[in-house]
C-alpha positions as CSV (number, residue, x, y, z in Angstrom):
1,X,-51.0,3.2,22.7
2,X,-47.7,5.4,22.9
3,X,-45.2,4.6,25.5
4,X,-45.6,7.8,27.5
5,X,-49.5,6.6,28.6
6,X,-48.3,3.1,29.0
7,X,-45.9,4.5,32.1
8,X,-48.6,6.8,33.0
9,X,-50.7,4.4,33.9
10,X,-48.2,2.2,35.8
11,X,-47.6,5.1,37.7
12,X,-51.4,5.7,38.4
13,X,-51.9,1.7,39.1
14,X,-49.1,2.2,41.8
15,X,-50.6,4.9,43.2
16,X,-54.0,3.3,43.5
17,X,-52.3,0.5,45.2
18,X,-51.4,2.7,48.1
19,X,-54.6,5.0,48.9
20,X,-56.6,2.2,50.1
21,X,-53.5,1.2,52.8
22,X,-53.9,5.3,53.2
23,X,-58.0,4.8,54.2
24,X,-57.7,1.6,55.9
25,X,-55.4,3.3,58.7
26,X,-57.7,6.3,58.6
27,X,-60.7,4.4,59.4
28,X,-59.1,2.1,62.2
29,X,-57.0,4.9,64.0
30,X,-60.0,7.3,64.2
31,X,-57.6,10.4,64.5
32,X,-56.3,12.7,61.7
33,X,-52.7,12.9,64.0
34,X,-50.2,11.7,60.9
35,X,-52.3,12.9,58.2
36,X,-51.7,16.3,55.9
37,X,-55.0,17.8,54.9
38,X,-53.2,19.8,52.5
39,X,-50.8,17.0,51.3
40,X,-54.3,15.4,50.0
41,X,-55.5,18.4,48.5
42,X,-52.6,18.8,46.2
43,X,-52.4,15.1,44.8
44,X,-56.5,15.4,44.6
45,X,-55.8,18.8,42.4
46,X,-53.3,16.7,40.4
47,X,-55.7,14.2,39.5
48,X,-57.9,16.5,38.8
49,X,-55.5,18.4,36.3
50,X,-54.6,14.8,35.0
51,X,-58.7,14.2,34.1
52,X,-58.8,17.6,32.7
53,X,-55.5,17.0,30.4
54,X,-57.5,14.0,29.1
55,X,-60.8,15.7,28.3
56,X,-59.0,18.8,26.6
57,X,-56.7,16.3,24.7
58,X,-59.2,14.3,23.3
59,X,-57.2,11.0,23.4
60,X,-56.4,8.3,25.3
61,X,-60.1,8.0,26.8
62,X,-59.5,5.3,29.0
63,X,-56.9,7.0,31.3
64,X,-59.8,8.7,33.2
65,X,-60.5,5.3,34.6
66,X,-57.4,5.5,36.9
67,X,-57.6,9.2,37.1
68,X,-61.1,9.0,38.3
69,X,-60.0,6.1,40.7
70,X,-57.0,7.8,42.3
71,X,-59.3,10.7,42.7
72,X,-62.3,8.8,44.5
73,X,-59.7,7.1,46.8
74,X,-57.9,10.1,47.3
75,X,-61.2,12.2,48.1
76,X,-62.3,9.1,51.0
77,X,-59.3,9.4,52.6
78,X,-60.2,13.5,52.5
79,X,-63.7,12.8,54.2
80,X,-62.5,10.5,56.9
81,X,-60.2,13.0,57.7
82,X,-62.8,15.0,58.4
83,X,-64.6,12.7,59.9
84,X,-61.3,11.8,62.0
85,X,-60.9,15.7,63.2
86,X,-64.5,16.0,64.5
87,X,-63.4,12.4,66.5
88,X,-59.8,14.4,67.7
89,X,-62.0,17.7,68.7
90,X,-64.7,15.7,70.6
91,X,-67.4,17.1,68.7
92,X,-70.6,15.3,68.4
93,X,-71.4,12.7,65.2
94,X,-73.2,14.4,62.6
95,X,-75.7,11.7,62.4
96,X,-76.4,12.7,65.9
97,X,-75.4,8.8,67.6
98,X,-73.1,8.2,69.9
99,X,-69.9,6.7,70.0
């Protein structure tokens, strides 16, 4: 293991550590007010440039466990923005219940 993917990862583990704060707040505020849609959509294209990195590289197989991770975290945090706007606009669920 070379030192550069050793840090890597740290870095990744630390970032894991604070997406699921990121979602918790998401899902118990219920609005979207304090959240940057496209702030999301950058670091989700950056893990997805990290994954891809990986693939074409052909080493180091086992970074696109926190790759994938910091990717799925970030991309739930994405659909309860969504989920938060449609709650901010007063639109009706898409499941069709009620609040």
């Amino acid at each position: 293991m070379h030192w550069g993917n050793i840090f890597e990862t740290i870095m990744l583990v630390c970032f894991a550590a604070a997406w699921p704060a990121s979602i918790y707040r998401s899902w118990k505020s219920r609005t979207r007010k304090g959240k940057s849609l496209s702030f999301m959509l950058i670091i989700l294209t950056g893990y997805a440039a990290g994954i891809i990195k990986v693939l074409i590289s052909g080493s180091a197989a086992y970074m696109l466990i926190p790759y994938s991770v910091n990717a799925t975290l970030v991309a739930c945090d994405i659909v309860l923005y969504y989920r938060n706007y449609r709650i901010d606009e007063g639109l009706p669920d898409i499941f069709g219940k009620d609040r």
